[in-house]
C-alpha positions in Angstrom: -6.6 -22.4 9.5 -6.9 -23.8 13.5 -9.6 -22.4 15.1 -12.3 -23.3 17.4 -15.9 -22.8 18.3 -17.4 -20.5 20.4 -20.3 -18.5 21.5 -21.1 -14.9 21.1 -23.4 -14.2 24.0 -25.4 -10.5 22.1 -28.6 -9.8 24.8 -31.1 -12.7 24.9 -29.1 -15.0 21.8 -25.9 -16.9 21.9 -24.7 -17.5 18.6 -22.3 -20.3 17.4 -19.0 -19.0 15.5 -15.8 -20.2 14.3 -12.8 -18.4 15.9 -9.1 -18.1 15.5 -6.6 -16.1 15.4 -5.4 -13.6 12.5 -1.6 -13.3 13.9 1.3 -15.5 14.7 3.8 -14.6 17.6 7.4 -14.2 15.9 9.4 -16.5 17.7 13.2 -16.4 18.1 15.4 -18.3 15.0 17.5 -19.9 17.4 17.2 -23.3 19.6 19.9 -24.5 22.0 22.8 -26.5 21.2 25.2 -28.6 23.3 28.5 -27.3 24.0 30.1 -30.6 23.5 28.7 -32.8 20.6 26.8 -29.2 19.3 23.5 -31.5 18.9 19.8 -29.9 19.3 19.1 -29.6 23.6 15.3 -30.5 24.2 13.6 -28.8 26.7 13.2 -31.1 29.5 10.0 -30.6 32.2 10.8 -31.8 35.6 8.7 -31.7 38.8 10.3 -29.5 41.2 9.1 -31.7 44.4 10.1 -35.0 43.3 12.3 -34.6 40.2 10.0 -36.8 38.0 10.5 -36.0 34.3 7.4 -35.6 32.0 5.1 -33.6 29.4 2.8 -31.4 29.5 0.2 -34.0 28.8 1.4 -35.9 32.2 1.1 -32.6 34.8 -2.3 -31.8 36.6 -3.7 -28.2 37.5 -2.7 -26.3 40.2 -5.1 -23.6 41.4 -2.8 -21.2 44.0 -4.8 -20.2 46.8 -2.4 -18.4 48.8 0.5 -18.5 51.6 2.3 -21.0 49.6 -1.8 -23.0 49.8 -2.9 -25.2 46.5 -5.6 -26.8 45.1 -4.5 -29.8 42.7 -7.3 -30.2 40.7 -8.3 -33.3 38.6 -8.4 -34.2 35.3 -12.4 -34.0 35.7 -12.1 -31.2 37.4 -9.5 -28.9 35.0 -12.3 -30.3 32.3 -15.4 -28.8 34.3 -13.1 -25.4 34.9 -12.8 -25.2 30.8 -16.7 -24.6 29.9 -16.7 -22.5 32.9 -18.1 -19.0 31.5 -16.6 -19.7 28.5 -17.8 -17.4 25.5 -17.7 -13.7 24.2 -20.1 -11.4 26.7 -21.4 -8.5 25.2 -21.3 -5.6 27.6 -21.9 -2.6 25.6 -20.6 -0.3 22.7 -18.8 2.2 21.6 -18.1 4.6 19.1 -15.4 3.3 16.0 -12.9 6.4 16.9 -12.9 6.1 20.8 -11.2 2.4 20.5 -7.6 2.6 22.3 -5.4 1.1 19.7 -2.4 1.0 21.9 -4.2 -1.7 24.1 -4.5 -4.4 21.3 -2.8 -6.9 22.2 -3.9 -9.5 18.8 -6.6 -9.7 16.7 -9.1 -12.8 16.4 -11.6 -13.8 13.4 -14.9 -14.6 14.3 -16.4 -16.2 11.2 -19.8 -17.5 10.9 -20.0 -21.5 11.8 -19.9 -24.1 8.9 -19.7 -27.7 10.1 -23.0 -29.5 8.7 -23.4 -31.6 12.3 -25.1 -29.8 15.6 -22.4 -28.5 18.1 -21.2 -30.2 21.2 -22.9 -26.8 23.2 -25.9 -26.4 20.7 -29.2 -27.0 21.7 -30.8 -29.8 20.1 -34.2 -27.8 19.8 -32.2 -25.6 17.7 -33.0 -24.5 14.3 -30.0 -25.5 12.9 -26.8 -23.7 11.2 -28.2 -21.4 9.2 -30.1 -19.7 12.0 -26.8 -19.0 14.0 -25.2 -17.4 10.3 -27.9 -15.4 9.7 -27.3 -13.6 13.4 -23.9 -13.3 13.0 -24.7 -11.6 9.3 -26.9 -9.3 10.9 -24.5 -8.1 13.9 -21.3 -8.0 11.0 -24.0 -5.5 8.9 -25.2 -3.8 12.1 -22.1 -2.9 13.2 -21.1 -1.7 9.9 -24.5 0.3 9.6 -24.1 1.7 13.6 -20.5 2.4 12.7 -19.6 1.2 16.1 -17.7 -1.6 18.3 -19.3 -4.1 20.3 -17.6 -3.9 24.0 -17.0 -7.5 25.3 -15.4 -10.0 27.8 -13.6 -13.0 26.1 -13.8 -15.9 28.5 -11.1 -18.6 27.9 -8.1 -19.9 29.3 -8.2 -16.8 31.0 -10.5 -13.9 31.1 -9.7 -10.6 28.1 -11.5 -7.8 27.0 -12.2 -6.0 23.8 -14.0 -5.0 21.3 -15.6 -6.6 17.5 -15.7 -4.5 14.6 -17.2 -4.9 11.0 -14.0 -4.4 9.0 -14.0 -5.7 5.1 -17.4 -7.8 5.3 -15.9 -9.5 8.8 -16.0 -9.7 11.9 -12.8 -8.9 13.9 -12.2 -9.2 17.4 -9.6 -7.0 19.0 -8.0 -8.6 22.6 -6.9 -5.9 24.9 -4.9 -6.0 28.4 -6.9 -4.6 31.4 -7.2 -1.1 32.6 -5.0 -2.7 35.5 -2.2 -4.2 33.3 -1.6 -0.8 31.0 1.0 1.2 31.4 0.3 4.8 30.9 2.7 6.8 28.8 5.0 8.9 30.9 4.8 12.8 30.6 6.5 14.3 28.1 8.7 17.5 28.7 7.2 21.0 27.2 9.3 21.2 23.4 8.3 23.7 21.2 10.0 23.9 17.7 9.8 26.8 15.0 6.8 26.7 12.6 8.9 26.7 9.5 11.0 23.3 11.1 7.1 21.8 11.3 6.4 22.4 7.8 9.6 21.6 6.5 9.0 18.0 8.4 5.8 17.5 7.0 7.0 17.9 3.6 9.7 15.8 3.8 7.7 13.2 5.4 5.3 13.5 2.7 7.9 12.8 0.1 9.0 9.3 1.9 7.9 6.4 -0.8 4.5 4.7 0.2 4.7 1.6 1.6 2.5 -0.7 3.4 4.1 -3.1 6.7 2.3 -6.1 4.7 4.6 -5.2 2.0 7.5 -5.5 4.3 9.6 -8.9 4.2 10.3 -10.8 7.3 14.6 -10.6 6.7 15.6 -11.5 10.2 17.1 -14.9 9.4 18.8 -13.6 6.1 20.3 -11.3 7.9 21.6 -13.6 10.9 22.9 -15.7 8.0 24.8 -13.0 6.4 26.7 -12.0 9.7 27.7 -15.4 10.3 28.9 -16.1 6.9 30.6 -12.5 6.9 31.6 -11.0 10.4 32.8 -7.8 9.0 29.3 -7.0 7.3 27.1 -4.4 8.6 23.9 -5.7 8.5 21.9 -2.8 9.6 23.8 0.8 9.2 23.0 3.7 11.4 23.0 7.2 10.0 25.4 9.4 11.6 25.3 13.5 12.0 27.7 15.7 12.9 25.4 19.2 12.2 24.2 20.6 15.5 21.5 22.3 13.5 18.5 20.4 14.7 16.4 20.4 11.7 15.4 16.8 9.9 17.4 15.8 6.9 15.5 13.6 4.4 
């Protein structure tokens, strides 16, 4: 697993842990092709001033200030920029149920650290290892024991917020968008439905086979596949009804 160290700054201690990332973005199954020999299309970076051609590797910060202003910084200077505030800030808590699930935006693993050498950031008048595991044992118990979240800043490439939780002997970090980059839900019109229509729902819901979204198979390319190979196919078939009667049918 790629991960990466990092600090957990928790009052007066900054503790050393291993983090990465528990989820992997699903990324489209298709690349481009050319038209005329139908060979894979790279995709090409090109400087929009002077037309060079390049990697990333080869391009330099640029820090907008403005008006169409810039800072280009240097190599040095993007370098200096990383270790800036970089960490996980404790701010606060909160209870377990008042976490805003529809702000998670992925989910991090902050594992105690393991390397057997001191840490580029560690102090050399530190203890050592062990100290830094036993901290992070006791806030993965604490937690469990508060039954609470720890409210934090994440400081990397950019600044994020959210909150660690014990969950299964670990420690999970939620990532969450700001207050000012959620969207609130719209307001829902005023439906009422019959009691007997509720029940009936409940129960038929109820009667739906269990089944976990681990359980479920990733079949997007199998089912690209089989469209190709058989245009006529239906790949995913939608339910039709002509009742007017408003009731759910299971």
């Amino acid at each position: 697993m790629v991960g990466r160290h990092n600090v957990v700054v928790l009052g007066k201690n900054a503790i050393n842990v291993h983090i990465y990332p528990l989820q992997r973005s699903e990324s489209s199954p298709f690349k481009q092709g050319c038209p005329d020999c139908h060979e894979l299309v790279g995709r090409k970076e090109v400087c929009k001033g002077c037309g060079r051609e390049g990697t990333r590797s080869d391009w330099l910060q640029v820090f907008p200030t403005g008006n169409d202003d810039k800072i280009v910084l240097s190599r040095e200077q993007s370098a200096e920029i990383k270790k800036l505030d970089k960490g996980i800030i404790v701010a606060g808590i909160e209870p377990i149920e008042n976490i805003d699930k529809r702000r998670i935006t992925s989910s991090m693993a902050i594992d105690p650290v393991k390397d057997k050498k001191k840490l580029p950031f560690q102090d050399q008048n530190d203890s050592g290892l062990k100290k830094h595991q036993s901290q992070w044992k006791q806030i993965q118990q604490g937690l469990e024991k508060a039954n609470v979240a720890l409210t934090v800043e994440y400081n990397d490439t950019s600044e994020k917020v959210g909150s660690i939780v014990s969950e299964h002997g670990r420690l999970v970090l939620y990532l969450m968008v700001h207050d000012s980059h959620f969207n609130n839900f719209e307001e829902l019109p005023d439906i009422t439905v019959e009691k007997s229509r509720v029940e009936a729902a409940a129960k038929g819901i109820k009667g739906l086979q269990q089944k976990s979204p681990s359980e479920l198979p990733n079949r997007k390319n199998e089912k690209i596949q089989k469209q190709l190979e058989n245009p006529q196919e239906i790949v995913l078939e939608t339910p039709s009804s002509k009742s007017q009667d408003d009731s759910l049918e299971f």
